[in-house]
C-alpha positions as CSV (number, residue, x, y, z in Angstrom):
1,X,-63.5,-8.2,-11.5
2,X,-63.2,-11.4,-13.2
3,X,-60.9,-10.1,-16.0
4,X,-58.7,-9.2,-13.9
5,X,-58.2,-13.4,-13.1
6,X,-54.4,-13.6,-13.4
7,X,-53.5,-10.2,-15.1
8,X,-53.5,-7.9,-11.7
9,X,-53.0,-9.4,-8.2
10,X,-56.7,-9.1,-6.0
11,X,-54.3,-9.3,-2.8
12,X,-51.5,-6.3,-3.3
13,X,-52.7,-2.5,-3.2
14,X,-51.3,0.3,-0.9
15,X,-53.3,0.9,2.1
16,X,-55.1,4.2,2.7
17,X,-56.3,6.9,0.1
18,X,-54.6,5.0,-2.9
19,X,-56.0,1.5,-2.2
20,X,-57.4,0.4,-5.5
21,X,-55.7,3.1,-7.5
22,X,-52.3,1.5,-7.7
23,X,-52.2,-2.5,-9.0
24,X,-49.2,-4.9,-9.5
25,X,-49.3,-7.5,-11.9
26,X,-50.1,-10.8,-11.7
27,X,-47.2,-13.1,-11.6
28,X,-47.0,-14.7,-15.2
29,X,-49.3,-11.7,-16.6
30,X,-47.6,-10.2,-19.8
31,X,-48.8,-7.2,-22.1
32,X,-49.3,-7.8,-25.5
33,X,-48.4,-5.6,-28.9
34,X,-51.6,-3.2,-28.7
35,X,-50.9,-3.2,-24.5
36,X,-53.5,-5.4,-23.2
37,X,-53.2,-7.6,-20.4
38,X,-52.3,-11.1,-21.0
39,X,-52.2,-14.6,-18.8
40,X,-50.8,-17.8,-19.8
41,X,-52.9,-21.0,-20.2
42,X,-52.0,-24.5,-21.3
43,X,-54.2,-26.0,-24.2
44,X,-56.3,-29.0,-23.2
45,X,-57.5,-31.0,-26.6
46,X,-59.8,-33.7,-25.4
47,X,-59.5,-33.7,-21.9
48,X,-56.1,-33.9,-22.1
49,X,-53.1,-31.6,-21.4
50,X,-50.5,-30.2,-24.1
51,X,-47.6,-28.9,-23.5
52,X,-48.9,-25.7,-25.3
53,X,-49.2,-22.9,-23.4
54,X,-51.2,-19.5,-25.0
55,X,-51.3,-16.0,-23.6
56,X,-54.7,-14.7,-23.6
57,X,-56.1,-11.1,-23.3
58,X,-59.6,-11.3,-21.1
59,X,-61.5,-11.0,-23.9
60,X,-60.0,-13.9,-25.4
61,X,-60.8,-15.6,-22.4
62,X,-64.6,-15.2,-22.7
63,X,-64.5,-17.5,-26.1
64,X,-63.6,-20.4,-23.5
65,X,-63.9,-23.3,-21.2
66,X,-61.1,-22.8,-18.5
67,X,-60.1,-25.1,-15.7
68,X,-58.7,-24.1,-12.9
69,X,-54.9,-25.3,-12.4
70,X,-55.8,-28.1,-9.3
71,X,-57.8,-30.0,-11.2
72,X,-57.4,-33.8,-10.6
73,X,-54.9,-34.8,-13.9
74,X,-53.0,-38.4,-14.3
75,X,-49.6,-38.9,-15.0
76,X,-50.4,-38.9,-18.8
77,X,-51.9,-35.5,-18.5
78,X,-55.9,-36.5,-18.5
79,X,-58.2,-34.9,-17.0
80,X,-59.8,-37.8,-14.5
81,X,-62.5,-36.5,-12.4
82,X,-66.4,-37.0,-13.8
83,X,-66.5,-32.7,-12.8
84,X,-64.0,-29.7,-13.4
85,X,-64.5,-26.5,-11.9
86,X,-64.2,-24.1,-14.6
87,X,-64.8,-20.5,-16.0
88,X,-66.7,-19.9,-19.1
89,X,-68.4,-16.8,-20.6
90,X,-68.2,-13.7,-21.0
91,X,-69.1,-13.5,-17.1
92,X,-66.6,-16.0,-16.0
93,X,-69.0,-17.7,-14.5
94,X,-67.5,-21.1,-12.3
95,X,-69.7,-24.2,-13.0
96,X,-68.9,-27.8,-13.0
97,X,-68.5,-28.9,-16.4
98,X,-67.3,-32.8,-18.4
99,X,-63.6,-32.6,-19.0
100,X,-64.2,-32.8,-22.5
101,X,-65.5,-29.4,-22.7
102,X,-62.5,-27.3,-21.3
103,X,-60.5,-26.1,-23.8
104,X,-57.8,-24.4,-21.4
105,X,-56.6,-24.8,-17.7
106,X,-54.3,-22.6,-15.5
107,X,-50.6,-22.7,-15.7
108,X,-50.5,-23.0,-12.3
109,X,-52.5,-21.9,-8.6
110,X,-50.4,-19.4,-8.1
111,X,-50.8,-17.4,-11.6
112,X,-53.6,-14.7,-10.1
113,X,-51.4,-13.1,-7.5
114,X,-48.2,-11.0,-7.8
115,X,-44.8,-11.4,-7.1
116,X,-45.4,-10.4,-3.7
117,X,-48.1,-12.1,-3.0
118,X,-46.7,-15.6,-3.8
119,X,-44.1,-15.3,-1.3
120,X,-46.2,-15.5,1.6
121,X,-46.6,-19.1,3.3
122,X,-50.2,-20.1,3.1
123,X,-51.8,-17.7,1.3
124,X,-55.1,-19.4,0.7
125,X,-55.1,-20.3,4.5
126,X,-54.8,-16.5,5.5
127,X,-57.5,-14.0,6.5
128,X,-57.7,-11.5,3.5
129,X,-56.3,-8.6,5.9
130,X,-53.1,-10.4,6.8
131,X,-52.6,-11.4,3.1
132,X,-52.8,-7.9,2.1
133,X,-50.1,-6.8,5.2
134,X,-47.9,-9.7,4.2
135,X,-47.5,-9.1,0.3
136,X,-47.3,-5.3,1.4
137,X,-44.4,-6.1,4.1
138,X,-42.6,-8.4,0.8
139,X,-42.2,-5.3,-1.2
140,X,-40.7,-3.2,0.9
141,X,-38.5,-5.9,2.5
142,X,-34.7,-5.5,2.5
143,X,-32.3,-7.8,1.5
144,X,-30.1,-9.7,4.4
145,X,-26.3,-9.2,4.1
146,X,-26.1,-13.3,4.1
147,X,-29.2,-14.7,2.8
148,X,-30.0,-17.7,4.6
149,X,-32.8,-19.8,3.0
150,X,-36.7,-19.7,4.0
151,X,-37.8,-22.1,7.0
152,X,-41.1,-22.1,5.1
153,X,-41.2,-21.4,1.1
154,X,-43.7,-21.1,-1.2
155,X,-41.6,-22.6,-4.1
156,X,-41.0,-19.4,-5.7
157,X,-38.2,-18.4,-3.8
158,X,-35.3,-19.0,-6.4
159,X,-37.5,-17.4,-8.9
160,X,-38.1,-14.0,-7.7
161,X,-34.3,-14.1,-6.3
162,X,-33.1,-15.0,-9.6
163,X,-35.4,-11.6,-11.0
164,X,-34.1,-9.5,-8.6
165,X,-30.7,-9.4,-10.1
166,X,-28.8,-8.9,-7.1
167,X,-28.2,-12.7,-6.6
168,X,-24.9,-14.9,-7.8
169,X,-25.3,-17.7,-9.9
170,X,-22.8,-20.4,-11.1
171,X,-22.8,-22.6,-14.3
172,X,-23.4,-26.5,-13.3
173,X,-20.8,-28.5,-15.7
């Protein structure tokens, strides 16, 4: 559903009798004070990028113009193509729309999927099956005795590490 857009991962759900029952969270999703989903998106003020990023709850979301986070942007942060690909409504409807209409673009591609689901190599390459089996086979992965870094990484690699708590880190300085 589209309020579900980076709040619960479309990918990750058990196989079998539960499959749609049981939902992970999307990777920079958050719950607000009254315990309604929220995702992150940076504030674009005419057709340019801040550095302000807002959490919004899906029917937030509906009040705007969002663009999606590979959008063509210079290095000052505009917005250069004559077209963005962008939700708006209620229905979160995608339409091409000017760049000086959006209001809000992703944090980033990979905000809609979990945890899980941004470790596999590809993703968006993958046939929707053997996304599913890989996120499933990255939660129930077991830690190596000496980890030995990815041949092929997705970029969130440190991150999720980092989250796990099991992993060492040293002060720089």
């Amino acid at each position: 559903h589209p309020t579900h857009y980076g709040r619960v991962c479309p990918i990750e759900t058990p196989e079998g009798p539960n499959i749609g029952l049981i939902n992970s969270l999307a990777l920079y999703a958050q719950l607000n004070d009254y315990g309604f989903l929220e995702t992150p998106y940076r504030k674009v003020e005419n057709s340019k990028l801040t550095d302000e990023v807002h959490y919004l709850s899906a029917i937030e979301e509906g009040k705007y113009v969002v663009a999606q986070a590979n959008a063509t942007v210079d290095k000052d942060g505009n917005l250069v193509d004559e077209l963005v690909s962008a939700r708006e409504g209620s229905e979160r409807e995608t339409r091409m729309v000017t760049p000086d209409r959006v209001q809000y673009i992703d944090v980033a591609p990979s905000q809609i999927v979990s945890a899980a689901a941004s470790l596999v190599p590809f993703l968006e390459h993958d046939d929707a099956n053997r996304a599913l089996m890989g996120a499933n086979m990255q939660r129930q992965a077991v830690p190596c005795l000496r980890a030995d870094k990815p041949l092929v990484g997705t970029g969130i690699e440190r991150t999720v590490a980092v989250d796990s708590g099991t992993a060492v880190q040293a002060t720089r300085g």
